[in-house]
Each structure stands twice: as C-alpha cells, then as structure tokens.
TIVO-2410 file (N, C-alpha, C; in nm, 3 decimals):
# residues 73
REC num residu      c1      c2      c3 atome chaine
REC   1      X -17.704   6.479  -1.133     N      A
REC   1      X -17.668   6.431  -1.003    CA      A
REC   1      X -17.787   6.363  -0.935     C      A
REC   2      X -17.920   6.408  -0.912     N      A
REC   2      X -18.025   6.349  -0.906    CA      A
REC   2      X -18.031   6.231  -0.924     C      A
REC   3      X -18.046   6.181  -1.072     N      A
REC   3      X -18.026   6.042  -1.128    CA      A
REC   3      X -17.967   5.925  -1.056     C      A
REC   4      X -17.854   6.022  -1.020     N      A
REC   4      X -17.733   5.885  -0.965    CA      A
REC   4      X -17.822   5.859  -0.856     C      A
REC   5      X -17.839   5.941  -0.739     N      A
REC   5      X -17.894   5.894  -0.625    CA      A
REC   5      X -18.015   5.820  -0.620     C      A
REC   6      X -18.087   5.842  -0.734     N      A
REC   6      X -18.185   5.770  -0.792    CA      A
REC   6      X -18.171   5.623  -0.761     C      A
REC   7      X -18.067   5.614  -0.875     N      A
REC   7      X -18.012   5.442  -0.895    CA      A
REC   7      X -18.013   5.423  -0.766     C      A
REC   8      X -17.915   5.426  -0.686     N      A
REC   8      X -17.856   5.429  -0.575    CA      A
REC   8      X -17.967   5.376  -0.451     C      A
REC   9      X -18.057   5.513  -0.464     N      A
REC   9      X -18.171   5.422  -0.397    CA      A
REC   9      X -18.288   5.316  -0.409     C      A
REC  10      X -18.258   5.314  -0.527     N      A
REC  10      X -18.362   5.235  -0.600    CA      A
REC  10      X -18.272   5.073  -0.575     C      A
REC  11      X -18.128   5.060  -0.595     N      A
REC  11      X -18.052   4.935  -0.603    CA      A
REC  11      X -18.055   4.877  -0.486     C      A
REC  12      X -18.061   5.044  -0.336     N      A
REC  12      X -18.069   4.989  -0.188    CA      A
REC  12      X -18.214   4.943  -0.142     C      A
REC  13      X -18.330   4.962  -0.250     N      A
REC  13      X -18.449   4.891  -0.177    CA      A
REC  13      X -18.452   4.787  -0.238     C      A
REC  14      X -18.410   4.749  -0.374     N      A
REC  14      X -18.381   4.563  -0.413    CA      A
REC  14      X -18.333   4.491  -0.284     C      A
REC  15      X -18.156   4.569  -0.250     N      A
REC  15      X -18.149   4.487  -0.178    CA      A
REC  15      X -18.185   4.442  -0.074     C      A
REC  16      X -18.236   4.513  -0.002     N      A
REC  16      X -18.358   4.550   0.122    CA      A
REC  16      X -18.475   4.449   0.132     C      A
REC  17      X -18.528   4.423   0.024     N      A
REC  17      X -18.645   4.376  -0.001    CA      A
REC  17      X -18.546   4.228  -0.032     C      A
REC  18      X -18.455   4.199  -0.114     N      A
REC  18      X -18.393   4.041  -0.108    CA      A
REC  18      X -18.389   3.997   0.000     C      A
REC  19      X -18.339   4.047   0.097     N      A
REC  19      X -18.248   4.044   0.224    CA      A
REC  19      X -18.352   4.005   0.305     C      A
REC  20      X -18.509   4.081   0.302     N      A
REC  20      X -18.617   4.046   0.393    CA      A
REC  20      X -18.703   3.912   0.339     C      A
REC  21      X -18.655   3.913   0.220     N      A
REC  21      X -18.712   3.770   0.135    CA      A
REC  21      X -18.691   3.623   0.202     C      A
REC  22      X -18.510   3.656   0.155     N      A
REC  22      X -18.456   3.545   0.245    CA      A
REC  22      X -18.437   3.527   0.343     C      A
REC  23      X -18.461   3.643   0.461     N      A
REC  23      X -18.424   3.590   0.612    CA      A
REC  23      X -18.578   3.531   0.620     C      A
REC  24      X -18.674   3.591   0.546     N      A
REC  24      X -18.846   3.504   0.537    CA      A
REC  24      X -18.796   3.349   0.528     C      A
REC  25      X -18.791   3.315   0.389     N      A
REC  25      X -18.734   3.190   0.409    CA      A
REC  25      X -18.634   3.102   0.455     C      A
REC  26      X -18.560   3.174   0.523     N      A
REC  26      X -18.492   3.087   0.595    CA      A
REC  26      X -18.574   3.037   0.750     C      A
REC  27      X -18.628   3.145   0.792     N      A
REC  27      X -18.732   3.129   0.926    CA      A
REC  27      X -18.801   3.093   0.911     C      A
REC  28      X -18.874   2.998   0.760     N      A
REC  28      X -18.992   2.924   0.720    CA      A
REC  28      X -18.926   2.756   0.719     C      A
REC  29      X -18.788   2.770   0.687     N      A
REC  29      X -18.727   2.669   0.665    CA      A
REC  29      X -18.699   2.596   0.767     C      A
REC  30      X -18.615   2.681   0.871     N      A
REC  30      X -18.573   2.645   1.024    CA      A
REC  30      X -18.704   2.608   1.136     C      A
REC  31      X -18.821   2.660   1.107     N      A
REC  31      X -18.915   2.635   1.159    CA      A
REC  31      X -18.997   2.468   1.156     C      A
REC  32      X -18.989   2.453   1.010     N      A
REC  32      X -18.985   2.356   0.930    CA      A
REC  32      X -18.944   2.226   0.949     C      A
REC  33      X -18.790   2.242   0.946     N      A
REC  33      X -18.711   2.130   0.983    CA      A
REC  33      X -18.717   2.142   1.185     C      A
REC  34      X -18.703   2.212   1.264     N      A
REC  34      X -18.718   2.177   1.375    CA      A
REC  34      X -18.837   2.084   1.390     C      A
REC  35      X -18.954   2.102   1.373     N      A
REC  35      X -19.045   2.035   1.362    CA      A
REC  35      X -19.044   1.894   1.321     C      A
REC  36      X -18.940   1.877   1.236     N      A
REC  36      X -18.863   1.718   1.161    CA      A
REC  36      X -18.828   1.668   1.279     C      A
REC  37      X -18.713   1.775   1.316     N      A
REC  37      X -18.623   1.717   1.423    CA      A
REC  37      X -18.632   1.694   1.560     C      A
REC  38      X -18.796   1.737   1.601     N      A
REC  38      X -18.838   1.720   1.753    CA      A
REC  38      X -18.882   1.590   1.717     C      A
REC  39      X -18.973   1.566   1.603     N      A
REC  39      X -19.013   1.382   1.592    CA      A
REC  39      X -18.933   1.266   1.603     C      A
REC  40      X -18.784   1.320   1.557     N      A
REC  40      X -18.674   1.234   1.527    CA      A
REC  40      X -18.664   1.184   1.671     C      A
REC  41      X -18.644   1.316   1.703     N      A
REC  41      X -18.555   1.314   1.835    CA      A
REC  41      X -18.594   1.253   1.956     C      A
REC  42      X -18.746   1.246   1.976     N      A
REC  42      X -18.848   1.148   2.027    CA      A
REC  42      X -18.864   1.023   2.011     C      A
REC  43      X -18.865   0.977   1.869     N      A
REC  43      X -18.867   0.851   1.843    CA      A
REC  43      X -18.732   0.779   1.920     C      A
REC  44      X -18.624   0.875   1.822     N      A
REC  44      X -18.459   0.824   1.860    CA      A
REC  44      X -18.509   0.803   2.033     C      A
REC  45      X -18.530   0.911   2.127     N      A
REC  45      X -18.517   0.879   2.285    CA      A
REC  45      X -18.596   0.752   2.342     C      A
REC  46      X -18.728   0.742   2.255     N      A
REC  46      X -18.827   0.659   2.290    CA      A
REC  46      X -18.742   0.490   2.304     C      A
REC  47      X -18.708   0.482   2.206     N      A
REC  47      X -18.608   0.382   2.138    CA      A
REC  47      X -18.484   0.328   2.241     C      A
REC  48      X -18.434   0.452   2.284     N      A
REC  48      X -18.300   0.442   2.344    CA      A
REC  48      X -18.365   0.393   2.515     C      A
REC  49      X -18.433   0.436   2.522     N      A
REC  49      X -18.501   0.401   2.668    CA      A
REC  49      X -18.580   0.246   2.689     C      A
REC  50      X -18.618   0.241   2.602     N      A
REC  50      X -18.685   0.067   2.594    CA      A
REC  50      X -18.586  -0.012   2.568     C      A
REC  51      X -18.432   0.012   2.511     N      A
REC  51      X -18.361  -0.066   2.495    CA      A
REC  51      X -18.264  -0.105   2.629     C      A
REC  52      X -18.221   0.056   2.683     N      A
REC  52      X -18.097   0.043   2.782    CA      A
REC  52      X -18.185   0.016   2.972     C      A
REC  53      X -18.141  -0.056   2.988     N      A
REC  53      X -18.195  -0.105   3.109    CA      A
REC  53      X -18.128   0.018   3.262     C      A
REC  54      X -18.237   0.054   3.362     N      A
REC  54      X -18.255   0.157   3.455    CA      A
REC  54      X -18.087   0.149   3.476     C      A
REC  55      X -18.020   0.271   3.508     N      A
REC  55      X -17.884   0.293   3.541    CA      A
REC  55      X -17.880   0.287   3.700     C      A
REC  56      X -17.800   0.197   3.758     N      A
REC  56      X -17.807   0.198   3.918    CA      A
REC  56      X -17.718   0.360   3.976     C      A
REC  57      X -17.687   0.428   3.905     N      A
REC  57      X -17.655   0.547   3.948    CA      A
REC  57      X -17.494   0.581   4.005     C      A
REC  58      X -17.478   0.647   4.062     N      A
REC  58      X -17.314   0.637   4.135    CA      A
REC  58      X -17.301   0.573   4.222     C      A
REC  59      X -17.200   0.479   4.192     N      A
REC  59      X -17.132   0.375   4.243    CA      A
REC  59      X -16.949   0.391   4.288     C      A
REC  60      X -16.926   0.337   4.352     N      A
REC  60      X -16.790   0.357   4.363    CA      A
REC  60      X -16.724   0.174   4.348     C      A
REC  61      X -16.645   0.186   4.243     N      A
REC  61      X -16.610   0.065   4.168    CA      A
REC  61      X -16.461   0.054   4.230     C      A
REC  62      X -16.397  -0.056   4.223     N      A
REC  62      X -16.234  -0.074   4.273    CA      A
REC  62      X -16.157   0.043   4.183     C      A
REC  63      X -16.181   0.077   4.050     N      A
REC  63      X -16.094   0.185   4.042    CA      A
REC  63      X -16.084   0.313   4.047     C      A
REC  64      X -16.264   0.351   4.099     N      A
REC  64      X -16.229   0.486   4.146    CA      A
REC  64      X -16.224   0.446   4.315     C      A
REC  65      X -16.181   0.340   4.360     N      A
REC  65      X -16.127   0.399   4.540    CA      A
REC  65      X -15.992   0.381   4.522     C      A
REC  66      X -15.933   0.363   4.430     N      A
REC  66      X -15.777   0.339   4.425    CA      A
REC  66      X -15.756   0.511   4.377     C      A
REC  67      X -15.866   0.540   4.263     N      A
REC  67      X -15.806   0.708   4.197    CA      A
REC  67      X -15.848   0.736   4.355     C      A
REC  68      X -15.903   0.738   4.454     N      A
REC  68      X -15.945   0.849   4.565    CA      A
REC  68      X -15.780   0.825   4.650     C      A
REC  69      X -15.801   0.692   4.704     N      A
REC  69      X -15.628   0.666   4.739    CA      A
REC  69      X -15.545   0.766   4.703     C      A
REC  70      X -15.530   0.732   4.550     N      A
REC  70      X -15.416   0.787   4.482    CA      A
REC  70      X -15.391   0.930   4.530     C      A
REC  71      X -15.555   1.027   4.510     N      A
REC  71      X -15.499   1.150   4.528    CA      A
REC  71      X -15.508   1.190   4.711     C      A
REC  72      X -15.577   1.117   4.796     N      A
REC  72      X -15.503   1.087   4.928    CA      A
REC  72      X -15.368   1.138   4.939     C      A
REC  73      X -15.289   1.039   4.888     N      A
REC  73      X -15.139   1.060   4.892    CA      A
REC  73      X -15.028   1.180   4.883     C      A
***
C-alpha cells in the first residue's frame, strides 16, 4: 500500500513542477511579446497622428438638429 502512494506522489510533483515550468514560460513569453507590441503600437499611433489632421471636436451638423427635433416631438 505504501508503494501506491508513492507513485501517486511522486506523479503529483511531475505534475507540479510541469505546471510551474509552463506558467514560467508563458510569463517569459507574454512579457516578451508585450514589449513587441508597445513598439508597434507607438509607431502605428505616431503614424496615425501625422497623417489625420486636428479634429474640430463636437459639432452639431443638419442631421443631428433634425435627430434633436425629432426626439422634441
């Protein structure tokens, strides 16, 4: 009877020890690629801003005073 529990615990610190392996590399990985993806994501904004010209902000255009009308009514 010994034995068995043996295995048993011996199979639950493999998996123990896999389990801490890979959540290692996955938090080496994700760390990793964020780091990709803050450069991207900078360039991409840098880009998007030199292209699109200053937004004049809220405006009220002929068809939203007709939607204000509308719900007036």
């Amino acid at each position: 009877m010994k034995k068995d529990k043996t295995r048993f615990t011996a199979d639950r610190r493999m998996f123990l020890k896999g389990f801490a392996v890979a959540g290692g590399a996955a938090t080496i990985t994700a760390v990793s690629a964020t780091g990709l993806v803050d450069l991207d994501t900078k360039a991409q904004a840098a880009a998007d801003t030199a292209e699109k010209p200053a937004s004049k902000g809220y405006h009220e255009s002929q068809h939203i005073k007709d939607y204000y009308r509308v719900l007036r009514s």
